[in-house]
Each structure stands twice: as C-alpha cells, then as structure tokens.
C-alpha positions as CSV (number, residue, x, y, z in Angstrom):
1,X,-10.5,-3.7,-4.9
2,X,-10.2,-7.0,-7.0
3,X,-12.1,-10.2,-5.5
4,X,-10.4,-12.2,-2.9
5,X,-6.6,-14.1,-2.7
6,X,-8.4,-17.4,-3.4
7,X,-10.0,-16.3,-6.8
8,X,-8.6,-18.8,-9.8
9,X,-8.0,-15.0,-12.2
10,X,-5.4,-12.4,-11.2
11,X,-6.8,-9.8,-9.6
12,X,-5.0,-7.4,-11.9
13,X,-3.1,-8.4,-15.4
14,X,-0.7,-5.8,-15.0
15,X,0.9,-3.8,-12.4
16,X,3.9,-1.4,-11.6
17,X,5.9,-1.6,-8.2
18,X,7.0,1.9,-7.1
19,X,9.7,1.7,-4.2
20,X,11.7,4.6,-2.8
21,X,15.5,4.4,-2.7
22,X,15.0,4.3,0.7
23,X,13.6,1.1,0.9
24,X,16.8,-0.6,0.1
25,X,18.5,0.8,2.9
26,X,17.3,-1.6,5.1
27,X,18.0,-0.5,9.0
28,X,21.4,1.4,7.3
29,X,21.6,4.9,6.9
30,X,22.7,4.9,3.0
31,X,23.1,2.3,0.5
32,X,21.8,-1.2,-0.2
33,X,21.1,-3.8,2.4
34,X,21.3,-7.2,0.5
35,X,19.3,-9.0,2.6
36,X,16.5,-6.0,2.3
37,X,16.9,-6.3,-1.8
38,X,16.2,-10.3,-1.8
39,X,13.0,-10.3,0.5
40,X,11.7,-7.6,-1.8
41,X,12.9,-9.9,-5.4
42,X,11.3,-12.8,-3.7
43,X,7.9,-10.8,-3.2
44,X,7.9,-9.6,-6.6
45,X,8.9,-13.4,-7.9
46,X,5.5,-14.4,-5.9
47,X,3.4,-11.7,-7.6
48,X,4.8,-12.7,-11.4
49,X,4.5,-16.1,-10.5
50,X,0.9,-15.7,-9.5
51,X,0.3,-14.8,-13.2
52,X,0.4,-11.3,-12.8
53,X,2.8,-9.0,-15.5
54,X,5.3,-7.0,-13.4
55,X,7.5,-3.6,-14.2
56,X,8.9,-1.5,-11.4
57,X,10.2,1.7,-10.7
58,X,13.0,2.5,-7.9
59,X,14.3,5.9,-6.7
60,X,17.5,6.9,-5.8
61,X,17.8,8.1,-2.6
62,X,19.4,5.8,-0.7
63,X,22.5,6.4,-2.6
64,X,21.5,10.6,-3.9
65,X,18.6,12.6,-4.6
66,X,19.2,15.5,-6.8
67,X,16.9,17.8,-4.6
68,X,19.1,17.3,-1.6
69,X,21.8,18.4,-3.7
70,X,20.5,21.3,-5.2
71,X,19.5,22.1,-1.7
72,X,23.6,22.1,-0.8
73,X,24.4,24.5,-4.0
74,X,24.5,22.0,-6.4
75,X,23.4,23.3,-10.0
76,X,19.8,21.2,-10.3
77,X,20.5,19.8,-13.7
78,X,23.9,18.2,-12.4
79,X,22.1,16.7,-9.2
80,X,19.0,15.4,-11.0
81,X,21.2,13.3,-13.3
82,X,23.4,12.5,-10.7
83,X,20.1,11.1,-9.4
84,X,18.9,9.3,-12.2
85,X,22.2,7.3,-12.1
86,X,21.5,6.1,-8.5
87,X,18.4,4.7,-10.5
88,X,20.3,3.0,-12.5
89,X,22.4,1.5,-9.8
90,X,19.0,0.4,-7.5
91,X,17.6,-1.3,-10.7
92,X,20.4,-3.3,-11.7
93,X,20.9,-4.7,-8.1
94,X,17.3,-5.6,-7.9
95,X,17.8,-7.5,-11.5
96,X,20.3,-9.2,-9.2
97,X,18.5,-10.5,-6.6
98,X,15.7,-11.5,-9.2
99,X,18.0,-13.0,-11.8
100,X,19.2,-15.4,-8.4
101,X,15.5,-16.3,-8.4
102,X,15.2,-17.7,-12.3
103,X,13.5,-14.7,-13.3
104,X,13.9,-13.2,-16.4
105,X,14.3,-9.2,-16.3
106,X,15.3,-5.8,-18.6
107,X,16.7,-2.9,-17.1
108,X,15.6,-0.2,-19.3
109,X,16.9,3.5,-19.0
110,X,15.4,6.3,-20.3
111,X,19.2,7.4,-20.6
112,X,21.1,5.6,-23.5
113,X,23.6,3.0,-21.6
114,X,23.6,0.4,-23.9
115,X,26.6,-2.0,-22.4
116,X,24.7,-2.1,-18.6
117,X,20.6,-1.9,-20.0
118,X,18.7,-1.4,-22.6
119,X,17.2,2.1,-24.0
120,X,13.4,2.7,-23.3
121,X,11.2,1.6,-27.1
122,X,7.8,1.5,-25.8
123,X,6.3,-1.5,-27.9
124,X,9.9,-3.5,-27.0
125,X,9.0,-3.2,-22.9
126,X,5.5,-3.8,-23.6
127,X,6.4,-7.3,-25.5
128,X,8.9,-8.3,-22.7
129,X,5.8,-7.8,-20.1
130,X,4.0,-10.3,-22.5
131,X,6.8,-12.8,-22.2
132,X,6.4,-12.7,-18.7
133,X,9.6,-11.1,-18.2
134,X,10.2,-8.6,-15.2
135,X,10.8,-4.6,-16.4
136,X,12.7,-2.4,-13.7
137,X,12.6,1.1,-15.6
138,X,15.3,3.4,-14.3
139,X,17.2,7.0,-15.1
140,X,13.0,8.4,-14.5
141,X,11.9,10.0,-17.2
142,X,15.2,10.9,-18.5
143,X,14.7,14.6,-17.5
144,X,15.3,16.6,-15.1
145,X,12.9,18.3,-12.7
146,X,10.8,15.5,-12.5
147,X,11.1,12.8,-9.7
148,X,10.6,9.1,-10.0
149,X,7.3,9.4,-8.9
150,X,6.5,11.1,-12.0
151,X,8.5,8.5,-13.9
152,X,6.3,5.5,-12.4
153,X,3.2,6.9,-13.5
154,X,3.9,7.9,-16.8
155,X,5.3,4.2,-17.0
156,X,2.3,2.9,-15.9
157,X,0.2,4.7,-18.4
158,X,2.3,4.1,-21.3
159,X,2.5,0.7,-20.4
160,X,-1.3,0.1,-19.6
161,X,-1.1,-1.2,-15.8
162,X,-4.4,-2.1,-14.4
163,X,-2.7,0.0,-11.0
164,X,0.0,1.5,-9.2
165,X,1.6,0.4,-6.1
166,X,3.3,2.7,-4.1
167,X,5.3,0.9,-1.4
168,X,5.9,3.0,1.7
169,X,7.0,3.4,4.9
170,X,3.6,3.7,5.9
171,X,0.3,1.3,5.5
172,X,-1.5,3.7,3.4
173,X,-2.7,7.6,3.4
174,X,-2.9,9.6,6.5
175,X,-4.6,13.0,7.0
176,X,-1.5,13.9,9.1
177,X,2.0,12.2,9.4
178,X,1.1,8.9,11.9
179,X,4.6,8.5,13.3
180,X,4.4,11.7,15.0
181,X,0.5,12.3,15.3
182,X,-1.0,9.0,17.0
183,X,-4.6,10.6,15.9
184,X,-3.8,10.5,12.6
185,X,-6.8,9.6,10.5
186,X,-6.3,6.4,7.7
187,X,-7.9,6.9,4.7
188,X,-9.6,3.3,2.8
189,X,-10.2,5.6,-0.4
190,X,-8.9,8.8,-1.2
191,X,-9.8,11.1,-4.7
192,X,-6.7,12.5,-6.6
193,X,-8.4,15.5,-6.1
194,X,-8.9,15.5,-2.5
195,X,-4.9,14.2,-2.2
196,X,-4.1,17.5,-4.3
197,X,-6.1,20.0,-2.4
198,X,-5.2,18.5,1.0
199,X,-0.8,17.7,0.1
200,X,-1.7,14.1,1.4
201,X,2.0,13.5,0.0
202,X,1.4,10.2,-1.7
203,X,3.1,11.2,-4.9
204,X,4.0,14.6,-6.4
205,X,1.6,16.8,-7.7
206,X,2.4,15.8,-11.3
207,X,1.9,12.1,-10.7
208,X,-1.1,12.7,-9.4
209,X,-2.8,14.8,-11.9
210,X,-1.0,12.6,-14.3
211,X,-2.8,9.1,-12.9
212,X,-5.9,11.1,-12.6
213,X,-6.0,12.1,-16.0
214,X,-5.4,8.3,-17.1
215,X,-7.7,6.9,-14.7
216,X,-5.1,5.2,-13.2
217,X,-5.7,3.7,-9.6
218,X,-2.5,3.9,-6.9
219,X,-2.4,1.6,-4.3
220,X,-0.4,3.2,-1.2
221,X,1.0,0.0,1.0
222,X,4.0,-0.5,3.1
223,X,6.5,-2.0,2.0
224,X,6.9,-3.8,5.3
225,X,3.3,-5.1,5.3
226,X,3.4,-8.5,7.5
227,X,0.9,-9.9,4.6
228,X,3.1,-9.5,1.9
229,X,3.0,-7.5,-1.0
230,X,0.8,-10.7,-2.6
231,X,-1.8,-10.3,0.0
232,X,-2.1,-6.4,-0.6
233,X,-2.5,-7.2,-4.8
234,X,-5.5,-9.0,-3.6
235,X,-7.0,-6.7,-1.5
236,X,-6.0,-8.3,1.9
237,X,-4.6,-6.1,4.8
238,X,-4.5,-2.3,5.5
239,X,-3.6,0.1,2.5
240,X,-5.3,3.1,0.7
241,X,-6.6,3.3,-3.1
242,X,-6.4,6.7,-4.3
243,X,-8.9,6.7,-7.2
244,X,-11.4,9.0,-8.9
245,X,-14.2,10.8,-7.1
C-alpha cells in the first residue's frame, strides 16, 4: 500500500469506488436511506478534495437485481435491464447528495438516456476526471449477464485507476463468511488467482480475471470502516489488497 495519511502526494491519482445497492439501504430493508447516501457523498467529497480523481460504480439491489428476478421466472434479459435502471436511479441520488456538497459530477450510462445523464464516450469521462469533476457510471456495462462488478472493473481499466475499492459489508477478505464463522481467517493480501480457485467472493469471476489481466489492484474495505474511507485510501485500518502473486 501507498505511504502514510500524512504524505504531502496522493497516495493514488485515480481511483474507482465500487458500492453495492445495498449500501444505500441503510438499516431499511429496500430502498435509499438519505441520511446513509450523504455520509457516503461526504466521504467521497474528502477523498476528491484530498487531490485524488474519483469515479464510482453503484449496483442496484437495494431497489432490484436482475438475478433475483430471473430466479422468480422472470426472462433474464428483462430483469438485467430492469437492474441496470436501479443503477441509474442509485447514481443519480448520489449526484444528489454530492451536488449539496459543491461538487461537480456526470452521471454517465452505458444506456442512451440523454435528458437524465450523459452516454458513456470514453475520452469525454476521462477529461471530466481531469477537471476534477466526480463520474458515477451506471446502467453496468450496458449488457446483460454481466453484474456491476464486472462494470466497475472494466471502468477502472478503461479509465486507468491506480485501484479498485470495493466497499463492503465486511473489512476485507475472509477464508470463510465471518458473520457466521467467528474463526474465520482475514486475509492482508490475497492473489486473483488464489480468490478464483478458493470463491473468496470478492467480485465475480469475470472481474477478477478481468483486474488480473490489467494489473489492476482491488482494495476490499467496509463501507462502515470507523476510519473513513480516507484513512483506508491511505493505507490506515483493516482491509484486504487482492493483487498479483
């Protein structure tokens, strides 16, 4: 990891923010939870502010997740763009809450919906980063059959982020699931290959062959970290780096 909080240079130029629709949902069972949505904008706000280029990617599942609903007989096409519009909805409410906080963001949508956000150019979103301005990518790839997770990695990639954090409900990678194994070992550092052969669950199998074959760091963290998000950027507190052998 970077050098510590107190160093004068960012410890990364770029980064992308994954966060699960689930996130939002604060202690409810579906939706969004406001005050949830501006403790989150006012984390990222610290990070840009800190000199550090921002662009995030939300899922859906607070509101739907296309994979539940295929589950229930839904045709899988229909549920995964039902699911890429709950993107759409996440993203703008977290423009929202960082709009309240003078920040300048894009909504960009791999799906054309040209009154609410703007469709996804590659050198466009890559010159708002350089204005400083916050990107929250939604609709995933644009596809279906691929999840969000997918969608934050190729983003990162095309993008160029130094790292990915994935915010969890968890402080990092377990061998096992610590909530209901109190043995559970943490992982510090973790291969991509070690996370495929072992279903470590920290992404789907095509995000993580995908940030492997880009070299592309992830950072697992929970969301609800009592350092911040800030602190975790600089390598403070307890998360997991999954990263080449």
């Amino acid at each position: 990891m970077p050098d510590g909080e107190n160093s004068t240079k960012p410890p990364y130029s770029r980064v992308l923010l994954k966060i699960s629709g689930e996130a939002l949902m604060g202690d409810q069972q579906f939706g969004l939870h406001p005050p949830t949505v501006e403790r989150i904008a006012k984390e990222i706000k610290e990070i840009r502010d800190s000199g550090v280029e921002v662009c995030l990617v939300i899922g859906g599942g607070n509101i739907f997740r296309g994979l539940q609903g295929s589950a229930q007989g839904m045709e899988r096409t229909t549920a995964d763009y039902m699911g890429m519009l709950a993107t759409v909805m996440n993203a703008l409410a977290i423009q929202g809450a960082l709009e309240a906080l003078d920040i300048n963001t894009r909504v960009i949508s791999a799906i054309p919906m040209d009154q609410i956000c703007e469709p996804y150019i590659r050198r466009r979103a890559v010159r708002h980063l350089e204005k400083k301005r916050v990107i929250i990518f939604a609709a995933g790839t644009g596809n279906p059959y691929f999840t969000t997770d997918t969608a934050a990695t190729l983003r990162a990639s095309e993008m160029k982020c130094d790292a990915i954090f994935k915010a969890t409900q968890v402080d990092g990678v377990y061998d096992s699931d610590p909530k209901t194994n109190p043995n559970a070992k943490h992982y510090e550092r973790v291969s991509y290959d070690i996370v495929l052969q072992k279903n470590l669950k920290v992404m789907d199998s095509s995000a993580i062959a995908l940030a492997r074959d880009n070299g592309l760091p992830i950072v697992v963290f929970s969301l609800d970290a009592p350092c911040g998000f800030l602190s975790i950027l600089h390598g403070k507190g307890k998360f997991t780096v999954v990263e080449p052998s």
